[in-house]
C-alpha positions as CSV (number, residue, x, y, z in Angstrom):
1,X,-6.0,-22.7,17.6
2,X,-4.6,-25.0,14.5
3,X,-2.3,-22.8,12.6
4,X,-1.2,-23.9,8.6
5,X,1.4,-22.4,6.5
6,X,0.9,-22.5,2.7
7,X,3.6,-23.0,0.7
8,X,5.5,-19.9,-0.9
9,X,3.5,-18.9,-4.1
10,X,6.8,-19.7,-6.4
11,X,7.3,-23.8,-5.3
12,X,10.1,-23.3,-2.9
13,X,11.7,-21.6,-0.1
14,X,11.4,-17.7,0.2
15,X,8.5,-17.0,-2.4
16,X,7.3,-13.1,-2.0
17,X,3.8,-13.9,-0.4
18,X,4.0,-15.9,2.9
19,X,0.2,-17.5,3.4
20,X,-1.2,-18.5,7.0
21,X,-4.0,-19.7,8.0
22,X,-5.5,-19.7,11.5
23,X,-8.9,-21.7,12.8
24,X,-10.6,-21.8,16.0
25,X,-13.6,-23.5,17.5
26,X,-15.1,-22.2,20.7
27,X,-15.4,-18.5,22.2
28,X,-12.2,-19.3,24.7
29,X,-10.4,-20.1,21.6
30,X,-11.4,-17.4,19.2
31,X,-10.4,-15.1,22.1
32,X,-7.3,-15.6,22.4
33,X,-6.8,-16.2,18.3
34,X,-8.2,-12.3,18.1
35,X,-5.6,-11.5,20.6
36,X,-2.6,-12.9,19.4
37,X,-3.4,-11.6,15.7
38,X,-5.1,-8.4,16.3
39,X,-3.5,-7.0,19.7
40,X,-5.0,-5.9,22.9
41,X,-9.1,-6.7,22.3
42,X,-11.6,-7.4,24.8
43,X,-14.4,-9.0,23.2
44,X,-17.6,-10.1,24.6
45,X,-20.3,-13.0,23.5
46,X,-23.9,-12.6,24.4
47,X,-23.5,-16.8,25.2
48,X,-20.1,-18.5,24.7
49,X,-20.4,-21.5,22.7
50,X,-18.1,-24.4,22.0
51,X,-19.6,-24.1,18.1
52,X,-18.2,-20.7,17.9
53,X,-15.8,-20.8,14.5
54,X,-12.9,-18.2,13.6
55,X,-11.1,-18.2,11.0
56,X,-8.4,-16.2,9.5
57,X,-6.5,-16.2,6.0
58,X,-3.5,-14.1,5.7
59,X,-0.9,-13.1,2.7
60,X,1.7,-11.3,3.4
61,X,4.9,-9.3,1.5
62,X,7.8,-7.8,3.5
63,X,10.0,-5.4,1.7
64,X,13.2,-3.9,2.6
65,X,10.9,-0.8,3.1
66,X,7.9,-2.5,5.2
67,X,5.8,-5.0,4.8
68,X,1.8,-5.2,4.0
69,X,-1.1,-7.8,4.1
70,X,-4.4,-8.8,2.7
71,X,-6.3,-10.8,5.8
72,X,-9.4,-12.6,5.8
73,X,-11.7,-13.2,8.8
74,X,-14.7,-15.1,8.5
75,X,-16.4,-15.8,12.0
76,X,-20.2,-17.6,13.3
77,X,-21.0,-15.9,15.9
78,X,-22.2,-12.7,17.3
79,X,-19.9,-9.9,19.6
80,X,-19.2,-6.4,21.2
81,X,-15.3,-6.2,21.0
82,X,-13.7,-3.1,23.0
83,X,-10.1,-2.4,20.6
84,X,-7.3,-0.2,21.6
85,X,-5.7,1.5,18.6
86,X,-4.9,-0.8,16.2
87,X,-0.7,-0.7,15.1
88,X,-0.7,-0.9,11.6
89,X,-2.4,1.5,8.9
90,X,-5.3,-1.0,8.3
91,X,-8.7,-0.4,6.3
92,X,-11.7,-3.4,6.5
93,X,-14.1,-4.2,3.4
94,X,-17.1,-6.0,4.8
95,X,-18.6,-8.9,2.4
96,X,-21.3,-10.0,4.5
97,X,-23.5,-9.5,7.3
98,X,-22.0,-6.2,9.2
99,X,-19.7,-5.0,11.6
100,X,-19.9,-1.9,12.6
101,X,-17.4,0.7,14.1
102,X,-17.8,3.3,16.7
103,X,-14.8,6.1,17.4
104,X,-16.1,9.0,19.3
105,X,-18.6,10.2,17.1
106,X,-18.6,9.0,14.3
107,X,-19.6,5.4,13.1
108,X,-19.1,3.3,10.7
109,X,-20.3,-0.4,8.7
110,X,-19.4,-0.4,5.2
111,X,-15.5,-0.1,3.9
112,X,-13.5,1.7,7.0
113,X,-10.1,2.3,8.1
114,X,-9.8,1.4,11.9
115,X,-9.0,3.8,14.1
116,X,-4.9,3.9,14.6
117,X,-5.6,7.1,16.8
118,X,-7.8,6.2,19.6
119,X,-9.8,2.8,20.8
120,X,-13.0,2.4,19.5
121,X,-16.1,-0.3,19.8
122,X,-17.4,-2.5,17.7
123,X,-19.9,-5.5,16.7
124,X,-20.2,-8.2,14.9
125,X,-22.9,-10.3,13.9
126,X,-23.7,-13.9,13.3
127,X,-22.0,-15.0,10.1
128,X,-19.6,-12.2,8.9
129,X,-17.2,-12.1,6.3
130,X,-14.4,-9.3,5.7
131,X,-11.3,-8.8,4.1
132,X,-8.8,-6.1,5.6
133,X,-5.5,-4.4,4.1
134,X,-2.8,-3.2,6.4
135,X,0.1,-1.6,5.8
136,X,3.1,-1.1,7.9
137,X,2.1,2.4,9.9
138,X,6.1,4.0,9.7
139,X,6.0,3.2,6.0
140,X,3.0,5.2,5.2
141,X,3.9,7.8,7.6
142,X,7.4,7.8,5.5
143,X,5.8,8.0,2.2
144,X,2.7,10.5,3.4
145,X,5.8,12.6,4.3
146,X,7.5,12.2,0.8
147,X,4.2,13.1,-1.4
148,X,3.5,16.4,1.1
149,X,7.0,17.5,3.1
150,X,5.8,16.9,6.8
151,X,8.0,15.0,8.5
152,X,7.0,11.5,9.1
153,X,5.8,12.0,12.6
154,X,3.5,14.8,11.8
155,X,1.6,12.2,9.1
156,X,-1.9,11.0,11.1
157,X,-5.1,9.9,9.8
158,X,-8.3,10.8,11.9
159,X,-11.3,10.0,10.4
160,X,-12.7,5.8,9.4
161,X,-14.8,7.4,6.6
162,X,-13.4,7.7,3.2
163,X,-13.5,11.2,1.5
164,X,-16.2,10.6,-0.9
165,X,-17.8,7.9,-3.1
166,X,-15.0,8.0,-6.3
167,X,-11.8,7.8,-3.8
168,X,-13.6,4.6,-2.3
169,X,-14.3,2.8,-5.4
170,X,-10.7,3.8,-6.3
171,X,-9.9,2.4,-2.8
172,X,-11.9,-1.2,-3.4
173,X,-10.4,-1.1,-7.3
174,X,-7.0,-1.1,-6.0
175,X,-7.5,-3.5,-3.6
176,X,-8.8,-5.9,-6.2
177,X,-6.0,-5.4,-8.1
178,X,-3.5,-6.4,-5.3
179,X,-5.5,-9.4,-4.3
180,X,-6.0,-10.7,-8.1
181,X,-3.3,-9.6,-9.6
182,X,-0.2,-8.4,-7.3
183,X,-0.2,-11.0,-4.7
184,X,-1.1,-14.0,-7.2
185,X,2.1,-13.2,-9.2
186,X,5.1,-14.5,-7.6
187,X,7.5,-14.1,-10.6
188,X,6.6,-10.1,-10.6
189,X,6.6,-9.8,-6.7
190,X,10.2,-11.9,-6.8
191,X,11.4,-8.4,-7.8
192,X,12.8,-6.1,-4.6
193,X,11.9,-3.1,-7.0
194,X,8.6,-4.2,-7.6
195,X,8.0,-5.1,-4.2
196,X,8.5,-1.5,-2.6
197,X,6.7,-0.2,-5.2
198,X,3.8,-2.3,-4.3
199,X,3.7,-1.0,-1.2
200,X,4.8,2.6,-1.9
201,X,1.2,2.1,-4.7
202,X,-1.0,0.8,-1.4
203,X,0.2,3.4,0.7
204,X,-0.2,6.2,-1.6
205,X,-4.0,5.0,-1.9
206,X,-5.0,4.7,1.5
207,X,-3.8,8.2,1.7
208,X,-5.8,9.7,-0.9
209,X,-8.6,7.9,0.1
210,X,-9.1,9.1,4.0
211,X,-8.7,12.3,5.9
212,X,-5.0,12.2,7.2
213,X,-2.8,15.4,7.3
214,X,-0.3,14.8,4.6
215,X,-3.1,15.1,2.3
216,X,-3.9,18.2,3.5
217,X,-0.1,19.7,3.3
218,X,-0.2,18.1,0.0
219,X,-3.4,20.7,-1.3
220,X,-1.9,23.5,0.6
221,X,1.6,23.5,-1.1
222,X,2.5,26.3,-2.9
223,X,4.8,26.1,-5.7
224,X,7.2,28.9,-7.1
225,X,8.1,29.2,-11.2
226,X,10.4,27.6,-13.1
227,X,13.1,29.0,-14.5
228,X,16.0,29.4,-11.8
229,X,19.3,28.2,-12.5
230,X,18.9,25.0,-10.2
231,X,20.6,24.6,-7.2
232,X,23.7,22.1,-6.6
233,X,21.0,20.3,-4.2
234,X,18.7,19.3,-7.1
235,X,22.1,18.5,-9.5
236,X,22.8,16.1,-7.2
237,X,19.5,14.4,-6.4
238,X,19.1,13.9,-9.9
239,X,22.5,12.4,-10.6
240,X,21.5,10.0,-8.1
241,X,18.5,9.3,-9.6
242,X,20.2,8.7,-12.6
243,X,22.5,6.1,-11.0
244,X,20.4,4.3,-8.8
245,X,17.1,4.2,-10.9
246,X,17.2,0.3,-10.7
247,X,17.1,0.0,-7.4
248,X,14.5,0.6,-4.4
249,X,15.4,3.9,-3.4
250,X,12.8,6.4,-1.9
251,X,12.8,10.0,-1.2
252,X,15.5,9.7,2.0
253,X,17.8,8.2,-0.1
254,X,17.3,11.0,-2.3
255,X,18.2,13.7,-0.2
256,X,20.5,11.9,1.4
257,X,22.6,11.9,-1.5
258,X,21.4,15.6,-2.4
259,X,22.8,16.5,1.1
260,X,20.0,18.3,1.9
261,X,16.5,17.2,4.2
262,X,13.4,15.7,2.6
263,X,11.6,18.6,2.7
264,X,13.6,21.2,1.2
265,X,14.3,18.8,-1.4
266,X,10.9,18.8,-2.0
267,X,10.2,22.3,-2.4
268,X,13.7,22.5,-4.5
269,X,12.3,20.6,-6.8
270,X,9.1,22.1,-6.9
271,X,10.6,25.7,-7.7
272,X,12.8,24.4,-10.3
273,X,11.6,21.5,-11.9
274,X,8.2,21.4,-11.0
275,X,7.9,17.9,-9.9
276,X,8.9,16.0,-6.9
277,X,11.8,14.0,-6.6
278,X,10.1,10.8,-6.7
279,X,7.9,12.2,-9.7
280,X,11.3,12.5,-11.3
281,X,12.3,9.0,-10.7
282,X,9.3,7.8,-11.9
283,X,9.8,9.4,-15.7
284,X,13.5,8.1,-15.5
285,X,12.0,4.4,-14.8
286,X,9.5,4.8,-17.8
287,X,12.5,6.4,-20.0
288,X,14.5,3.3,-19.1
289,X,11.5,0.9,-19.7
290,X,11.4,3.1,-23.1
291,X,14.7,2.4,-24.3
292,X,14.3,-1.4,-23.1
293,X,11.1,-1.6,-25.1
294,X,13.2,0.0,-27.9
295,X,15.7,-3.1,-28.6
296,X,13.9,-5.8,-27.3
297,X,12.6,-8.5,-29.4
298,X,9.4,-10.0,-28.8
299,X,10.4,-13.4,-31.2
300,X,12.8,-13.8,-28.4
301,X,10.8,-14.3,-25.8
302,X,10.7,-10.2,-24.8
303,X,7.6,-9.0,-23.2
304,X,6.1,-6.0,-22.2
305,X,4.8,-7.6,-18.9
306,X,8.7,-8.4,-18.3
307,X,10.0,-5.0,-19.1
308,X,7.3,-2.9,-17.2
309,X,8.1,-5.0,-13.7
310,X,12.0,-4.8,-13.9
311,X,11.1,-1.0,-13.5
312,X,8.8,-1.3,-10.5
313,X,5.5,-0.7,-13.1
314,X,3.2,-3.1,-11.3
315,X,-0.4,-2.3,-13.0
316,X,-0.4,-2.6,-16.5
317,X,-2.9,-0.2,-17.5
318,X,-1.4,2.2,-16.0
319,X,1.7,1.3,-17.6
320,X,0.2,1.2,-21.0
321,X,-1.8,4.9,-20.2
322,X,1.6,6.7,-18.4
323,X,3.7,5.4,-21.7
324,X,1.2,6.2,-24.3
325,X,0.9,10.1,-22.6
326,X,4.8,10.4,-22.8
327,X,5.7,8.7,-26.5
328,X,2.4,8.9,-28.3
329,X,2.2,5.0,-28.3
330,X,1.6,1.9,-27.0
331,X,4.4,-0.2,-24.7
332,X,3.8,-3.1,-27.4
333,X,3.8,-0.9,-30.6
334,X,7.6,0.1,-29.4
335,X,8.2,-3.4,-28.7
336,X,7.3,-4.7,-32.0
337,X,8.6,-1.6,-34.1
């Protein structure tokens, strides 16, 4: 195996995105390459041959709340691979030729998420190309939890196939993004803030995109009418909000500081403001953008772009659409006003 470590993406020491690559020539080596990477994998060669060629391209982002990857595996030759269950929440685009999937009974070749929740089979043929996402499992399970009110243990996917055909090109759309845009922008990533939202973004699409119980708990939740005096519990959360809107907080921290679990913080919030507490925290980021937008000054080197990041808005679109629904205008209008 020869491994190579790029460079960090900003020119020094400690850039965002760490690139590796990995090589191997011959089946002996490409076994144990697989292994290493990918965990406990038996696979099997119809004829081993020193020719054989493996190769593996990785980027990579840790964040203080998990870290997340875009790997690419090109190989040359044919093979039956017997997997356990993989660790990480991982999903696998093929580019060319196919690979395809078996887990009980279902099946799979085109975009897949492999199976965290049982071993499975698969093939490969001669000359295949495919790019996989994965995503550390506890901080999906953590977020899957925030977005429905299961606890984190109770969050499980089951099923390889995407929902249906618009939550899969939303799926491959978003994964674009992160390998165009997100990953090749060191100065954005530099930022913790934007950095957890990154990954809190690539988790919340992988779990809209395939059958996994938080989504389901999500559908199912009932909410009660506004209109109650609100509880000390929510006065607190959102003082806390308030104060730490800057900073990579999540749901936890939120009802830590509320005194009160995730859950019922969840449903507080439902009854009585009717949105969640990381909803909330999302309108006080694009306030704060707001006012930032407000008394910048774009002959001074003040960007949109800037302003949008340093409040954990990653995809500028979005940014643009979200801000335009709130205050009736564009991000630059405001900035140029």
């Amino acid at each position: 195996m020869h491994p190579e470590n790029d460079p960090p993406d900003d020119g020094g020491d400690g850039g965002p995105v760490v690139r590796r690559r990995f090589t191997a020539s011959g089946t002996d080596e490409a076994v144990e390459l697989m292994r290493s990477t990918y965990g406990d994998q038996q696979p099997r060669f119809a004829a081993p041959r020193r020719d054989a060629r493996l190769s593996i391209a990785s980027r990579a982002v840790e964040t203080p709340r998990g870290g997340f990857c875009v790997d690419r595996v090109r190989h040359s030759v044919g093979m039956d691979v017997r997997c356990a269950p993989v660790p990480r929440t991982t999903v696998l685009m093929p580019i060319t030729g196919r690979a395809r999937f078996v887990c009980g009974p279902e099946e799979a070749t085109g975009l897949r998420m492999i199976p965290s929740w049982e071993g499975f089979d698969s093939d490969w043929d001669d000359e295949v190309d495919v790019v996989g996402q994965a995503i550390d499992a506890d901080a999906v399970q953590r977020i899957g939890a925030e977005l429905s009110g299961l606890a984190a243990s109770e969050v499980r996917f089951w099923s390889m196939h995407p929902l249906d055909a618009a939550r899969e090109q939303y799926f491959l759309r978003s994964l674009s993004h992160l390998g165009r845009d997100t990953l090749a922008n060191p100065t954005a990533l530099s930022s913790t803030l934007v950095q957890v939202e990154t990954l809190r973004h690539l988790a919340t699409t992988v779990l809209l995109t395939f059958p996994n119980t938080a989504l389901d708990a999500a559908r199912d939740t009932t909410r009660g009418g506004p209109g109650r005096a609100e509880p000390a519990t929510v006065r607190r959360a959102v003082a806390y909000i308030e104060e730490h809107a800057h900073e990579p907080v999540g749901l936890d921290d939120i009802a830590a500081a509320a005194r009160i679990g995730a859950r019922g913080l969840q449903h507080a919030f439902a009854r009585h403001r009717e949105t969640t507490p990381l909803g909330h925290l999302r309108r006080v980021r694009l306030d704060r953008a707001h006012r930032e937008l407000r008394g910048g000054d774009p002959t001074a080197g003040d960007t949109v772009a800037a302003v949008a990041a340093r409040w954990g808005f990653v995809h500028g679109g979005r940014f643009s659409a979200e801000y335009r629904h709130v205050y009736g205008c564009t991000p630059s209008d405001t900035l140029r006003a």
